[in-house]
C-alpha positions in Angstrom: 11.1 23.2 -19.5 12.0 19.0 -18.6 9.7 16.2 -19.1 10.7 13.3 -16.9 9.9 9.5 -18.4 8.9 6.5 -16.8 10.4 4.4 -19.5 14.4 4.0 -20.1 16.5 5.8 -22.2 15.5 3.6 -25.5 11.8 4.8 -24.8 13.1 8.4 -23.8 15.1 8.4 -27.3 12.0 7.2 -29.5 9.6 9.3 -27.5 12.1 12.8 -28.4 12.4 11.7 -32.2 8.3 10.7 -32.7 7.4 14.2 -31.2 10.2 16.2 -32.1 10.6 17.2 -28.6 12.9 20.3 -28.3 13.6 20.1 -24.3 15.7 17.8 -22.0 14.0 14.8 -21.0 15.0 13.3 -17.9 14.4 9.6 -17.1 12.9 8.2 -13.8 13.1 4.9 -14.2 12.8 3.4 -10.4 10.2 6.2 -9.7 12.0 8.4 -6.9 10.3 11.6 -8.8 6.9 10.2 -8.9 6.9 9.2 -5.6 8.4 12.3 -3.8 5.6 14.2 -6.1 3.1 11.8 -4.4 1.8 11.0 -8.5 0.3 7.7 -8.0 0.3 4.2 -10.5 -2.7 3.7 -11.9 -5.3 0.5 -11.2 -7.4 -1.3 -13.4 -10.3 1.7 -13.6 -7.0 4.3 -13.9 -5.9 2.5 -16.7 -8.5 1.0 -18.6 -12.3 2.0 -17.2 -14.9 4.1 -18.9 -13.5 7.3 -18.3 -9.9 6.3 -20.0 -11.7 4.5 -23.5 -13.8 7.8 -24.2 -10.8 10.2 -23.6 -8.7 7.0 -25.7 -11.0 7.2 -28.2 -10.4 11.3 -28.4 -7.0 11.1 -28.9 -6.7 8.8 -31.3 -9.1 11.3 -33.4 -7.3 14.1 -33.0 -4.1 12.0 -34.2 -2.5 11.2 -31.0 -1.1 8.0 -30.4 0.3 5.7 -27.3 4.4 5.7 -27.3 5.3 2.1 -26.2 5.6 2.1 -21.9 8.7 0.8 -19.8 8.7 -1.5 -16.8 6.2 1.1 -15.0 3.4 1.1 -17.5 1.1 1.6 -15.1 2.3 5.6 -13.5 0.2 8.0 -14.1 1.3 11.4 -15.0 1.5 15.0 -13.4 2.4 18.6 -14.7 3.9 21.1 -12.8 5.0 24.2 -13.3 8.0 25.4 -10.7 9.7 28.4 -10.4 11.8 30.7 -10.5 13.0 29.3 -7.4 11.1 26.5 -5.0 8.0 28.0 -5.7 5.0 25.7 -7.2 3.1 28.1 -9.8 0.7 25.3 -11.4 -0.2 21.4 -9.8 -1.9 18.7 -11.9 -2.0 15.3 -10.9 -3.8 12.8 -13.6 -6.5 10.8 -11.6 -6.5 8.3 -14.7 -4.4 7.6 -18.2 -7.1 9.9 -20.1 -6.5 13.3 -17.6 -4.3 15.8 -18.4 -3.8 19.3 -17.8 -5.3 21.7 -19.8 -2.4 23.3 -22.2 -4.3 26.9 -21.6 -3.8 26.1 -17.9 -0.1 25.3 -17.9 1.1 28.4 -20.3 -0.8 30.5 -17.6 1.5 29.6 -14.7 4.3 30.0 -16.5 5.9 33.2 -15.7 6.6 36.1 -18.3 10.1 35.7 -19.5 
């Protein structure tokens, strides 16, 4: 398993040691990843419309927080699960800040070790 950030390597650093995160985390700062995964940056609905305060409001409930953004605040995210190999087992693009893919939905593509 890698998570790649938008931030840089300070973010990357705080964002490991907050969550506890026990896999690499790779940075793409100018965005070559994103944009080769066709995961867009989010507009003004993306990032703050009706649909992003509710699922906000959620979060912060269920004692979630928002990690501090880099110089491309405004990239949304994506979770993919690939391999072994080239193949893609699981797509999930996030239409808006608040849209994630279910957890259920990733540990089902991923295959038995």
């Amino acid at each position: 398993m890698v998570a790649l950030g938008t931030g840089d390597a300070r973010y990357a650093r705080a964002f490991i040691e907050e969550e506890h995160i026990p896999f690499p985390v790779l940075l793409d700062e100018e965005g070559d990843a994103a944009r080769a995964a066709s995961v867009r940056r989010g507009g003004v609905m993306q990032l703050v419309g009706p649909q992003t305060i509710g699922g906000a409001l959620k979060a912060t409930a269920a004692g979630h927080r928002q990690h501090r953004t880099g110089r491309r605040g405004t990239q949304l995210g994506a979770t993919f699960v690939i391999g072994p190999g080239d193949v893609v087992r699981y797509e999930h693009v996030d239409r808006d800040v608040s849209d994630h893919a279910p957890i259920e939905d990733v540990l089902a593509a991923i295959p038995s070790a």
